[in-house]
C-alpha positions as semicolon CSV with decimal commas, in nm:
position;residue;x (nm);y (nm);z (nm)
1;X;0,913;5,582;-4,027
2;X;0,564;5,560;-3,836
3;X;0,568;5,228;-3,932
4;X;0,880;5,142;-3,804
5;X;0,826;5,315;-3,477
6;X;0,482;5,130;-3,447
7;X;0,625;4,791;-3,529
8;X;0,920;4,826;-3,265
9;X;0,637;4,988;-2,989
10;X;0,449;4,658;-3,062
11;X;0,747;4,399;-3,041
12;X;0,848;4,586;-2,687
13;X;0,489;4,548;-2,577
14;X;0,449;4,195;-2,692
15;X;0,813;4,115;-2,518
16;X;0,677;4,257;-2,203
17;X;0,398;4,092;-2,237
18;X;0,564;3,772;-2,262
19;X;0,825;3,833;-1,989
20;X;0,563;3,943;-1,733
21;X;0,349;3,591;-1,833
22;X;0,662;3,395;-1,767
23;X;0,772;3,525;-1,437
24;X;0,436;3,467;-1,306
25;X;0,424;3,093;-1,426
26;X;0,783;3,068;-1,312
27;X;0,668;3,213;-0,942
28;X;0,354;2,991;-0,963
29;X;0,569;2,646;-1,043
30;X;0,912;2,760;-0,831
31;X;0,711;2,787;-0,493
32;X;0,877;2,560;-0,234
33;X;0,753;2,305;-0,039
34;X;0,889;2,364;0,311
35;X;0,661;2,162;0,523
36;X;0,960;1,939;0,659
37;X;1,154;2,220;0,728
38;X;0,872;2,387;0,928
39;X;0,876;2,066;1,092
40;X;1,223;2,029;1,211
41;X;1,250;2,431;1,356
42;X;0,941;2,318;1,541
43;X;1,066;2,040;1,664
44;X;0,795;1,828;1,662
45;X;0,490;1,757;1,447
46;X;0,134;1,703;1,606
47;X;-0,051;1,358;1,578
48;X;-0,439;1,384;1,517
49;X;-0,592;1,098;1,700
50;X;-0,953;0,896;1,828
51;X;-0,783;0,825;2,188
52;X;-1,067;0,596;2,292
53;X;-0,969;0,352;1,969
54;X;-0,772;0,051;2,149
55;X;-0,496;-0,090;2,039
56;X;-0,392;0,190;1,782
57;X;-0,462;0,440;2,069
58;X;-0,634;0,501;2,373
59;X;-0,588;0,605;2,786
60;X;-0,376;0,387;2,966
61;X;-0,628;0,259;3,290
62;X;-0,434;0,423;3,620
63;X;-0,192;0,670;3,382
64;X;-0,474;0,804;3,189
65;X;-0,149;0,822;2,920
66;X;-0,244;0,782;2,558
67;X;-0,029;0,435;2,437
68;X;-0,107;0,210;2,171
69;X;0,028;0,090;1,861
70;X;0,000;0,357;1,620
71;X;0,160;0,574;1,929
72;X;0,488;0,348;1,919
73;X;0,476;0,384;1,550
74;X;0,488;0,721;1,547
75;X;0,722;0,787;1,845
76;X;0,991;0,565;1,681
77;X;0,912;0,719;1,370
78;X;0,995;1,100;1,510
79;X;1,294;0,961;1,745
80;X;1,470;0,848;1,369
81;X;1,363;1,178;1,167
82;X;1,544;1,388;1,489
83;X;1,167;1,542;1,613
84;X;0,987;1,524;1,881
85;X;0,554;1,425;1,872
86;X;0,270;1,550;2,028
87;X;-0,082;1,347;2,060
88;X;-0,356;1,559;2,011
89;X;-0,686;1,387;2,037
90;X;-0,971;1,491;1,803
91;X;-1,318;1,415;1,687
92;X;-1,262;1,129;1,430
93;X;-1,577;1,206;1,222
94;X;-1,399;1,577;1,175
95;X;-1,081;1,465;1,137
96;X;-0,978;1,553;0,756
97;X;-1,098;1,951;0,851
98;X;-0,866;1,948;1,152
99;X;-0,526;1,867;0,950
100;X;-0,623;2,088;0,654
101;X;-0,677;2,405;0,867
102;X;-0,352;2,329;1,052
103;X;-0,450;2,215;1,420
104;X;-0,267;1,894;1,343
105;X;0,033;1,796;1,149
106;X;-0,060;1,436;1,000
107;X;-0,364;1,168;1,067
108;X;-0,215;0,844;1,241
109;X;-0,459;0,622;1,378
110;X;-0,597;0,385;1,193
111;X;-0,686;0,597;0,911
112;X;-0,836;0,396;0,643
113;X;-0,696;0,450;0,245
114;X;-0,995;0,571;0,066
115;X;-1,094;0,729;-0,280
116;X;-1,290;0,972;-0,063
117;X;-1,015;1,059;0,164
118;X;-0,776;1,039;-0,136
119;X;-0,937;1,345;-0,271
120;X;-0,845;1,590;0,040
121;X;-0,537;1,432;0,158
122;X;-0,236;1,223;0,113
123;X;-0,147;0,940;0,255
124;X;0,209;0,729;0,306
125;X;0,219;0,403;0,142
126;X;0,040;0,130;0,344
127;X;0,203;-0,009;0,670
128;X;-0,145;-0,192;0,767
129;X;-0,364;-0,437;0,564
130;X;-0,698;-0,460;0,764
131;X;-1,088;-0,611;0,697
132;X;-1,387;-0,496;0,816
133;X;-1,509;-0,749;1,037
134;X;-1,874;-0,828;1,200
135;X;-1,854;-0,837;1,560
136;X;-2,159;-1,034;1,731
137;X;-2,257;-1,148;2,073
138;X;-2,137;-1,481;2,181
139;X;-2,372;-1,738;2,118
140;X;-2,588;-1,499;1,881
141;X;-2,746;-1,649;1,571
142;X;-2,606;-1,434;1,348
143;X;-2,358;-1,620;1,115
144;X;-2,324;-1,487;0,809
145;X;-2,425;-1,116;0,602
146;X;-2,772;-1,278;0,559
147;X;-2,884;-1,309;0,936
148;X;-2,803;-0,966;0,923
149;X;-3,138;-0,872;0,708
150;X;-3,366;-0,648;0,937
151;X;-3,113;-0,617;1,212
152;X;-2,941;-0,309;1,357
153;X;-2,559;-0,294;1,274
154;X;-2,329;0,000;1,471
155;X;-2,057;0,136;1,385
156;X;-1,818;0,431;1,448
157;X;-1,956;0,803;1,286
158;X;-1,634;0,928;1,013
159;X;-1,467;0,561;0,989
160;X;-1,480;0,387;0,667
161;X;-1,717;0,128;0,792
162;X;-2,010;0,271;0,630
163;X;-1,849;0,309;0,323
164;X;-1,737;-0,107;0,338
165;X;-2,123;-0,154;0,413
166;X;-2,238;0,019;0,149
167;X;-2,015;-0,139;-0,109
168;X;-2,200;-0,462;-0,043
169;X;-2,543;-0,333;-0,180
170;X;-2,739;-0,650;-0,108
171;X;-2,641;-0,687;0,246
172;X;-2,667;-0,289;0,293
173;X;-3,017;-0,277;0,146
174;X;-3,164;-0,566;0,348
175;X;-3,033;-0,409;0,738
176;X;-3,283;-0,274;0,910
177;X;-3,113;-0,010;1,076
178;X;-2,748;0,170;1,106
179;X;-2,663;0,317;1,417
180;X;-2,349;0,544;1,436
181;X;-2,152;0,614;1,717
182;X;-1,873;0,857;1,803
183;X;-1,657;0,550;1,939
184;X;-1,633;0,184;1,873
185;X;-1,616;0,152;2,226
186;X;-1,987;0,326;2,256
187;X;-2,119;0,101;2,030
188;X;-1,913;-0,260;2,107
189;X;-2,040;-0,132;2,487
190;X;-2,447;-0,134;2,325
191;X;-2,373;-0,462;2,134
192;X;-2,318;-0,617;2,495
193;X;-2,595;-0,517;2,616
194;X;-2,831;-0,629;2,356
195;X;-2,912;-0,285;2,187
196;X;-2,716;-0,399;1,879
197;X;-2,735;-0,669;1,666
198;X;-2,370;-0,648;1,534
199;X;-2,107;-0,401;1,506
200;X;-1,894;-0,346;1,203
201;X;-1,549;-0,263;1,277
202;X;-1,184;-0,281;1,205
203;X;-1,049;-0,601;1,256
204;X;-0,733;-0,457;1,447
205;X;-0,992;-0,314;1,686
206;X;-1,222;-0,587;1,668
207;X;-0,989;-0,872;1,766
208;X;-0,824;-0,628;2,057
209;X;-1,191;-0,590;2,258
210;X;-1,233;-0,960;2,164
211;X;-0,908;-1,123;2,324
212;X;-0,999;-0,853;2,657
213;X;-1,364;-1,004;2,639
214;X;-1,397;-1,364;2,444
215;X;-1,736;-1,447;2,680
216;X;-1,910;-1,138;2,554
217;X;-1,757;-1,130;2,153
218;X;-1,748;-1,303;1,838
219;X;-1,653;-1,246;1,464
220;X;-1,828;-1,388;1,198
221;X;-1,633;-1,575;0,948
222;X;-1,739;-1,319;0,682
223;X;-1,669;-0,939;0,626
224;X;-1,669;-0,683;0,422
225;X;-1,369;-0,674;0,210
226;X;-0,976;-0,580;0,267
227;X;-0,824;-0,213;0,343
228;X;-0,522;-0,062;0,386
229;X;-0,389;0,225;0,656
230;X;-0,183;0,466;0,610
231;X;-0,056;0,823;0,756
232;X;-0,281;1,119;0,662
233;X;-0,074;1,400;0,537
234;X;-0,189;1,767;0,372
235;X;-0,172;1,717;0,014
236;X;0,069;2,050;-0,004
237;X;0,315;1,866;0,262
238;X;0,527;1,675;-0,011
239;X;0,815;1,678;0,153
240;X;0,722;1,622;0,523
241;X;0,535;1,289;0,318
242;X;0,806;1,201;0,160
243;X;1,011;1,204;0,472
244;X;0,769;0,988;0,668
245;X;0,779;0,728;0,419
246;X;1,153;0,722;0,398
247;X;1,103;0,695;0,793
248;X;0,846;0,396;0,761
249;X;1,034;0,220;0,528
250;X;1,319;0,187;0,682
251;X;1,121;0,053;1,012
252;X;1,007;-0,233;0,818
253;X;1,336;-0,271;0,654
254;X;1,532;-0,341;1,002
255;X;1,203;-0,537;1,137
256;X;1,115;-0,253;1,410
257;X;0,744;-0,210;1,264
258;X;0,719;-0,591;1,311
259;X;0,813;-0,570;1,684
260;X;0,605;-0,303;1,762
261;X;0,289;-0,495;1,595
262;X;0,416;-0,820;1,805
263;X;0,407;-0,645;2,115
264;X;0,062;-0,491;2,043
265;X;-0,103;-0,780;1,799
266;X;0,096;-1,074;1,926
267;X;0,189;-1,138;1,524
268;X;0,377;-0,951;1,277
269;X;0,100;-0,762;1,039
270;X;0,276;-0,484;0,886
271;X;0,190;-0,484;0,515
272;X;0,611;-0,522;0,372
């Protein structure tokens, strides 16, 4: 009888035991994702942005309003998921810290598609394919990665430029100096002036202060390799991601995305 009563005490115990381990796994996996409904009471999600970082965005001369592609992109993009967006300009080399404690709702400004970046947030599939040109004076004798050897190269602090450098170990190792600078304007601004040797750069960017200035810039016919942008989203905002993409895809679908990058790039470079 003892027995009996022990064995049925232990089978209760070991149910519980097993009940109580399910309903916390079921808690842990059943927790909702309701980062697109936050969104929509809001009524708006907020844009993290460099607003010195032509054409994707920057201050409009006379307005002082922040304009640029990436801002056309993303207004369309709210007007079509029924929100409203809000610019909020940041420091770029922070960036990644600023959406994942919440003062920002996504990344969308050029943000480059990296493992690195991979690793703390989530991106929507590419809308951009981009290189990372070499921007030199005009008439400099710089013409290829191997004039660069001993030189002094600047680019923007928190972009993936370094990163493209660094990829190309035997050009990397033979510079003689890597200045970084908290805007591509600060250092395309020293390249002019003779500071800089060369400025490494996103060719969106690159090819914008180059059509505004074509006595003062050139681009090698070399770079360092192909990337990709896409909108930074936290990695626990599924849903909100999954919503912009539906968004962006249907902007390329009716040929909107190609207008906008017409009106900005004077060509059609949305990656289909």
């Amino acid at each position: 009888m003892k027995r009996k009563l022990a064995l049925i005490v232990l089978l209760c115990f070991s149910t519980l035991l097993l009940l109580t381990g399910c309903g916390t796994g079921s808690q842990d996996s059943g927790e909702v994702d309701d980062s697109w409904t936050k969104i929509k009471e809001q009524g708006y999600f907020t844009v993290g942005l460099d607003d010195a970082f032509p054409p994707m965005g920057f201050r409009e001369e006379g307005t002082n309003e922040i304009v640029g592609f990436d801002i056309d992109l993303a207004k369309e993009a709210a007007k079509r998921m029924g929100v409203e967006v809000k610019f909020q300009p940041v420091v770029w080399d922070t960036v990644i810290e600023t959406l994942n404690i919440g003062d920002i709702d996504v990344i969308w400004n050029g943000c480059t598609i990296t493992e690195d970046r991979l690793k703390q947030i989530n991106f929507t599939e590419p809308y951009i394919a981009d290189h990372q040109i070499i921007v030199v004076q005009k008439g400099s004798k710089i013409t290829s990665k191997k004039d660069l050897a001993g030189k002094t190269i600047g680019l923007q602090a928190g972009s993936s430029a370094k990163k493209a450098v660094e990829k190309d170990a035997e050009t990397f190792q033979s510079l003689g100096k890597i200045l970084e600078f908290s805007s591509n304007d600060e250092a395309l601004l020293d390249l002019s002036t003779g500071r800089l040797d060369a400025v490494v750069v996103d060719e969106v960017v690159g090819l914008y202060y180059i059509s505004k200035k074509p006595d003062t810039y050139t681009v090698l016919t070399e770079d360092f390799g192909e990337e990709e942008f896409g909108v930074g989203v936290r990695k626990s905002d599924q849903a909100f991601l999954d919503e912009l993409n539906k968004t962006l895809d249907a902007m390329k679908a009716d040929g909107t995305a190609s207008q906008i990058s017409i009106k900005w790039f004077g060509e059609d470079i949305i990656k289909k």
